[in-house]
C-alpha positions in Angstrom: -7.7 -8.2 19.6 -5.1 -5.9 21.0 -1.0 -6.4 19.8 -0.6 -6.6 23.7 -2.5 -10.0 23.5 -0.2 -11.5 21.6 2.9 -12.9 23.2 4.9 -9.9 21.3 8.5 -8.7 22.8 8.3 -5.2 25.4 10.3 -3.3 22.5 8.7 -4.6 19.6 5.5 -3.5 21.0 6.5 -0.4 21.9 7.6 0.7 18.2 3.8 -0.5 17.2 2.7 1.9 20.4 4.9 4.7 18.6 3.1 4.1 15.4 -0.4 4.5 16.9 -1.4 1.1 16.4 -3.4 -0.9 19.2 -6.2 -3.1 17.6 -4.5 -5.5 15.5 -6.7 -6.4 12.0 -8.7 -9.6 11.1 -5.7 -10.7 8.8 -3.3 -9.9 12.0 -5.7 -11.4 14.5 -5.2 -15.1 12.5 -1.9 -14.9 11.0 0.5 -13.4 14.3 -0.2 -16.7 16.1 0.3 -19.0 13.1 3.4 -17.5 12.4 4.9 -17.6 15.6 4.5 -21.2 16.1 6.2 -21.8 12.8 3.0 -23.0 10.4 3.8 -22.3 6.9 0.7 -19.8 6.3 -1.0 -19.1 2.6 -3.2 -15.8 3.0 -5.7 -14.4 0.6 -5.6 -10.4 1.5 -5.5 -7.6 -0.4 -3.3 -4.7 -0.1 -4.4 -2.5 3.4 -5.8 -5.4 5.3 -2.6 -5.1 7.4 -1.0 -8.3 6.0 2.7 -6.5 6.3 2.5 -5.7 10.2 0.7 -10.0 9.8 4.1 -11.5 8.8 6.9 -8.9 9.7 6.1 -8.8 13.8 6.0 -12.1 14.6 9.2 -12.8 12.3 10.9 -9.8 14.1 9.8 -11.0 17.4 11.7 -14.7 16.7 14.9 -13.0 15.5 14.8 -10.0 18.8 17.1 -11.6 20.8 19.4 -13.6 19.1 22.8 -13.9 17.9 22.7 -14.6 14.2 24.9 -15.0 11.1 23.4 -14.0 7.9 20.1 -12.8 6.5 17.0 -14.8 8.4 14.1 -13.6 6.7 14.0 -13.0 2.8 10.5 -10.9 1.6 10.2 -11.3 -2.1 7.7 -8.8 -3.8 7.2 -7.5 -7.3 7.8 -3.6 -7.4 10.6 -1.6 -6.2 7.5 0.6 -4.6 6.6 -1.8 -2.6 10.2 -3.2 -1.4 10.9 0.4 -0.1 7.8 0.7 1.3 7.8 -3.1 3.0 11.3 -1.6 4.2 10.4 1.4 5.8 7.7 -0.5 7.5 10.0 -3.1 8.8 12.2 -0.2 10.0 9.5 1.7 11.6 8.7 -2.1 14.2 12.0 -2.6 14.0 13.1 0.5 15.9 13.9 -1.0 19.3 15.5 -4.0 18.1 19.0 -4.4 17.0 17.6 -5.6 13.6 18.5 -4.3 10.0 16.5 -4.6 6.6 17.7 -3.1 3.0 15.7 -3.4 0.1 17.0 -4.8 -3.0 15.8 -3.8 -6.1 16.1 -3.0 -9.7 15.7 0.2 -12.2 18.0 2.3 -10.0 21.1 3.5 -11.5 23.1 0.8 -10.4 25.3 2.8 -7.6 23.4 1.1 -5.1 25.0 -2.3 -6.2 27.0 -2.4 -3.6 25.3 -2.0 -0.4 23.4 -4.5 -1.7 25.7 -7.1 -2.1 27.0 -5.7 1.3 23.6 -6.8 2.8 23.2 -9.8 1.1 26.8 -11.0 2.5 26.3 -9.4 5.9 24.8 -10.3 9.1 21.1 -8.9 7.9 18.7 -9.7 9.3 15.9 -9.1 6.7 16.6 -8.4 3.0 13.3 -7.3 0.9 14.3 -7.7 -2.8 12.4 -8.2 -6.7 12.9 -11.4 -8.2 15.0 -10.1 -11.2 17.6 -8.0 -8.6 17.8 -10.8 -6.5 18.6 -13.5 -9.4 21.4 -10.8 -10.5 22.9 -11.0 -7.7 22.8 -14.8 -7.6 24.1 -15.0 -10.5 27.4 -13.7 -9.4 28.2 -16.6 -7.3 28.5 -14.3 -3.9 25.2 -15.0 -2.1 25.0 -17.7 0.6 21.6 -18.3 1.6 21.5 -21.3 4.1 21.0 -19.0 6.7 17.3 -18.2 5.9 14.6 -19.4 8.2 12.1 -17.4 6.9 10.8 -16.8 3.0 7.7 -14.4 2.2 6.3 -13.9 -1.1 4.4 -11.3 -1.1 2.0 -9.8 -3.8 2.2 -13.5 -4.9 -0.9 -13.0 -8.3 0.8 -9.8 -8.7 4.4 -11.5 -9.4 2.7 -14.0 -11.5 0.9 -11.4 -13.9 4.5 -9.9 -13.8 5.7 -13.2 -15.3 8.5 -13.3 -12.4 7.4 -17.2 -11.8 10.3 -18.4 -13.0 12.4 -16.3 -11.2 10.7 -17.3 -7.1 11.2 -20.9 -8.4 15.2 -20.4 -9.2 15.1 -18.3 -6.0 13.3 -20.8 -3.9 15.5 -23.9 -5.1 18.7 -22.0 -3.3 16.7 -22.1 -0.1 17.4 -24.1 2.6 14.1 -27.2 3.0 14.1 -26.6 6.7 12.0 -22.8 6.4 9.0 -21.6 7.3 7.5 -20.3 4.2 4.1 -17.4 4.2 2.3 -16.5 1.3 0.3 -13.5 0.3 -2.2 -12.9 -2.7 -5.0 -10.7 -3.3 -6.2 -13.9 -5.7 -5.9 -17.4 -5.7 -5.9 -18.3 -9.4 -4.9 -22.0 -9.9 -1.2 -21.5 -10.8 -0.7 -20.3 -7.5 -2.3 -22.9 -6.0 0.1 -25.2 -7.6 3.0 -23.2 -6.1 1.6 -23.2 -2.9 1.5 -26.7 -3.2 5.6 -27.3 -4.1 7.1 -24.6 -1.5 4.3 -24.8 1.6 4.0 -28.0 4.1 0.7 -28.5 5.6 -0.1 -24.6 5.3 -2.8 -22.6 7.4 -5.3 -21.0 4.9 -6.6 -17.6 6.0 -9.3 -15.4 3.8 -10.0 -12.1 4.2 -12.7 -10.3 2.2 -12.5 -7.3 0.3 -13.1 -4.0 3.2 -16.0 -1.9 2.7 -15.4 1.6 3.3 -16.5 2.8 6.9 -20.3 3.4 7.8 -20.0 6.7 9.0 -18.6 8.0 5.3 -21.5 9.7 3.4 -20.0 9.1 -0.3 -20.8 11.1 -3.4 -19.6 11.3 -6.7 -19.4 14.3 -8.8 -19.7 14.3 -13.3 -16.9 16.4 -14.1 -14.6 17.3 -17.5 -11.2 17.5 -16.5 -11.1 21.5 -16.7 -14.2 21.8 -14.1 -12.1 19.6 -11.6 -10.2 22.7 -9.7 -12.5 24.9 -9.8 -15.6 22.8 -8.4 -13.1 22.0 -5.2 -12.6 25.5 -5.1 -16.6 26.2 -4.8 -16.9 23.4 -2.7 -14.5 24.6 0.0 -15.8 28.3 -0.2 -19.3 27.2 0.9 -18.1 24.9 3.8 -15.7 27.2 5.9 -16.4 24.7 9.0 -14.6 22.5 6.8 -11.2 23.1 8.4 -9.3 19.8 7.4 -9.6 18.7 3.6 -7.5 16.1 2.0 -7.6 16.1 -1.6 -6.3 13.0 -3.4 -4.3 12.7 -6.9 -2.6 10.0 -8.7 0.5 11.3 -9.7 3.2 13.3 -8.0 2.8 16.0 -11.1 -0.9 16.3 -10.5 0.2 17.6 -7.1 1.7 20.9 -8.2 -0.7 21.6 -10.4 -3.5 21.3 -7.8 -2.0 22.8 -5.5 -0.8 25.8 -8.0 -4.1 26.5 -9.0 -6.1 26.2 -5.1 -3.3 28.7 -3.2 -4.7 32.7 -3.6 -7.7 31.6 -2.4 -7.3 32.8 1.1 -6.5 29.8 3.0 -3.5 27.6 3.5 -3.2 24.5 0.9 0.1 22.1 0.8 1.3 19.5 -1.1 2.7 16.4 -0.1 4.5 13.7 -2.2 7.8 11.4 -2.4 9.5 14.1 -4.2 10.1 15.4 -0.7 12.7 14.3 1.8 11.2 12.3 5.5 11.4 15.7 7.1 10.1 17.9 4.9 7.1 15.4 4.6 6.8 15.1 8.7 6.8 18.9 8.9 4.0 19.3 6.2 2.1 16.5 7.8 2.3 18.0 11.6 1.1 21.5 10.1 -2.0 19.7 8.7 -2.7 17.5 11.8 -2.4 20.8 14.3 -4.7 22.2 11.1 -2.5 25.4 10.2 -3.2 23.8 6.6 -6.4 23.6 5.9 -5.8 21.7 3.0 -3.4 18.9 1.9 -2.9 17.4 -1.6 -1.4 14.3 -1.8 -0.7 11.3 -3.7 -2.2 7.3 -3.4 0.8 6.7 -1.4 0.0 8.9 1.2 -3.6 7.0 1.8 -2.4 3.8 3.2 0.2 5.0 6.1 -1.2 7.8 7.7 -3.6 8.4 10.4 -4.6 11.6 10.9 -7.8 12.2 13.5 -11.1 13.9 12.3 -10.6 15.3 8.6 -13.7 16.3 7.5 -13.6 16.0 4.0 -11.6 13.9 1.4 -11.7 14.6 -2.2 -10.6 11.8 -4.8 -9.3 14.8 -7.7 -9.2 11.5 -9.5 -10.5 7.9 -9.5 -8.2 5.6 -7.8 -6.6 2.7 -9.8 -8.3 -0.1 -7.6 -11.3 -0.8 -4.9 -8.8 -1.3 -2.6 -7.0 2.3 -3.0 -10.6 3.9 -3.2 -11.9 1.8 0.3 -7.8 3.5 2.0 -8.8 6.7 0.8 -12.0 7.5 2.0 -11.2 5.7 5.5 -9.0 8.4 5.9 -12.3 10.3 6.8 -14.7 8.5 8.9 -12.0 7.4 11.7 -13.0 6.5 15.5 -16.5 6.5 14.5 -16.9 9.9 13.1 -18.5 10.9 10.0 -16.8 12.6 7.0 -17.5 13.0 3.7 -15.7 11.6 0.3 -16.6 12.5 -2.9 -14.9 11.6 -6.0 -14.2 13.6 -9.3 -15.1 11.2 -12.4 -14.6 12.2 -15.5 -15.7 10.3 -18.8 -13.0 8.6 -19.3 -13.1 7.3 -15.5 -16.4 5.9 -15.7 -16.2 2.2 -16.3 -13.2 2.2 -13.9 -15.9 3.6 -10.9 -18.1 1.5 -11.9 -16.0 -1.8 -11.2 -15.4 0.1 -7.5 -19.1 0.1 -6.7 -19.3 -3.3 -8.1 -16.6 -4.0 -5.6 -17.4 -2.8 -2.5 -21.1 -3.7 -3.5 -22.4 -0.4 -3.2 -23.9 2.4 -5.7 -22.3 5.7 -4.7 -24.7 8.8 -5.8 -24.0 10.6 -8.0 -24.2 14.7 -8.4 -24.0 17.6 -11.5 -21.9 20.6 -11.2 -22.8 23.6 -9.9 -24.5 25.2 -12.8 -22.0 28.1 -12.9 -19.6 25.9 -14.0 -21.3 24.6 -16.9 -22.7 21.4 -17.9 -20.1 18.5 -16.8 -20.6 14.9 -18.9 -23.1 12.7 -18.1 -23.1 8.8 -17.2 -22.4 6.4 -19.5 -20.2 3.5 -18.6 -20.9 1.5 -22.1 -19.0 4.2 -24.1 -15.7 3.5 -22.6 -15.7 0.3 -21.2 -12.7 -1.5 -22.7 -14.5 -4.9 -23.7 -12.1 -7.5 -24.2 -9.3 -6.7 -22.1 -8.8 -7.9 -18.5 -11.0 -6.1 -15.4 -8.2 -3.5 -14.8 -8.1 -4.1 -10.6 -6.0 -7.1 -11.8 -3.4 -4.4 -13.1 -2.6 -2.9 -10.5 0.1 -0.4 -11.0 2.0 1.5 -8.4 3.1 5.2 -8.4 6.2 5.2 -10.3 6.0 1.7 -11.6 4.9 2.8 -15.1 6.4 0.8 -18.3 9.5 -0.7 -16.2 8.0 -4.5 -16.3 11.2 -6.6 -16.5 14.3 -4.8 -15.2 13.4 -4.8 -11.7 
């Protein structure tokens, strides 16, 4: 269905024009309508299925328009990661209409306090906050919320894991009864069943599966120790020089140096791209990969779920990503409009098990290849060795860049 089907404000639907988006998603498809006539909606939708364009566009299309005092719409989510992210995104539909967001969240270094409290005592439309930042600022007596119409928990397993439960109920209890109320969650374990039950009225259920990665992607995976990593890209791109737009893919914004360190003297044009750089710089690195004066970007998980660049030809995972979901964003970036591309992924021994619970996912046994023999013998497979018995399937853990060891202070 296209966004233009939906009965979706002129300006509104020009931002999502802007940002290249026409078809709307499954998740979209069923939860736009819902939303706008004011159903109280529990989703079950991983990250990347589109659920954030789901609930933020219709709520932006009923608050376009209107004269209002207060915040409207309150998002709650579990990681500052993703309340800046869920704000940029609400900035980037919001662009046309006179509507303002601010994310509220903790682990900063507290000079952002407050324009916080600014926001939250202001005329904003919609404020995106963690549980334990919002609660701190509730607990100095200054926040009026009976002007929200709207709540959204978002991440909803995730928050519970987090052991923030407390938390959404003290928020939710400040809440006026008259809302609509959407929920998100990758899972439905029973305890947030319950929760659905106390906060949603007569709620529309919506399940989307798991995505598989694109037809057109031929997939390998190659054996590799840690120190044959660079160099096997680097014989990889030598052979393929039609290969004239490579993304390689890393998990942290260190790793990113490094790669990109050790692939430049090679004779062609390789960038990196990360949050350590300003919106600009990052725009300017992205436009000289897209008109392919880069043939080669580096990037980290962040970068695979916003951006949509036409016809790379290759996309190299330097490591395995931390869930199916990440892996399915990341190799999408290839085969797009029905073209094929290629993704392989760089296991090492350690990474083993957590590749195998990705083909195990997306129900599919990716093949897998040896070094070249120049490089010497990489390890071969053997998931038993370091599977971690015991402990939880690590996709439930899923950890944002950046989001490392801070667990309660958000």
């Amino acid at each position: 269905m296209k966004f233009s089907e939906f009965n979706i404000r002129p300006e509104i639907l020009e931002a999502i024009g802007w940002m290249g988006f026409e078809e709307a998603t499954p998740i979209q498809t069923q939860a736009i309508p819902q939303i706008m006539q004011n159903r109280d909606l529990i989703a079950c939708a991983q990250t990347g299925t589109g659920k954030t364009a789901a609930f933020v566009l219709p709520i932006l299309n009923k608050l376009a328009g209107f004269d209002f005092k207060g915040v409207k719409a309150l998002i709650i989510v579990p990681t500052r990661e993703l309340a800046i992210q869920l704000d940029q995104q609400i900035q980037g539909l919001a662009y046309f209409v006179p509507i303002t967001s601010k994310a509220v969240y903790g682990g900063g270094d507290g000079s952002d306090w407050d324009a916080e409290r600014k926001a939250l005592t202001s005329d904003t439309g919609i404020i995106v906050a963690t549980p334990g930042k919002m609660i701190a600022h509730l607990n100095m007596g200054y926040v009026n919320l009976d002007s929200v119409e709207h709540l959204i928990l978002d991440e909803a397993d995730k928050m519970l894991d987090m052991g923030f439960m407390p938390d959404i109920e003290k928020i939710v209890k400040t809440l006026p009864v008259k809302r609509q109320t959407l929920m998100f969650s990758a899972t439905m374990p029973p305890k947030i069943r319950s929760l659905a039950k106390n906060i949603l009225i007569d709620p529309f259920e919506i399940n989307i599966a798991m995505s598989k990665p694109a037809e057109g992607v031929l997939q390998a995976a190659y054996l590799t120790y840690d120190i044959q990593k660079t160099p096997l890209i680097n014989s990889l791109i030598a052979n393929k020089p039609d290969y004239n737009s490579i993304l390689v893919f890393t998990s942290t914004k260190s790793k990113v140096n490094e790669i990109v360190k050790m692939m430049r003297g090679k004779g062609y044009p390789v960038e990196g791209i990360s949050s350590d750089l300003d919106q600009r710089e990052r725009n300017e690195v992205l436009s000289r990969f897209k008109a392919k004066k880069t043939r080669v970007l580096v990037a980290t998980d962040v970068l695979s779920r916003g951006i949509d660049i036409k016809d790379i030809n290759l996309v190299i995972n330097y490591d395995v990503p931390g869930d199916a979901e990440d892996y399915v964003h990341r190799v999408g970036r290839t085969a797009r409009a029905n073209t094929t591309g290629i993704a392989l992924t760089l296991v090492n021994e350690k990474d083993m098990a957590r590749f195998k619970r990705i083909e195990e996912l997306i129900e599919m046994e990716i093949h897998k290849l040896k070094v070249p023999t120049e490089l010497g013998a990489g390890p071969e497979w053997n998931v038993r060795a370091h599977h971690h018995h015991g402990k939880k399937p690590f996709h439930h853990k899923k950890k944002r860049p950046g989001s490392h060891g801070h667990r309660r202070n958000r």
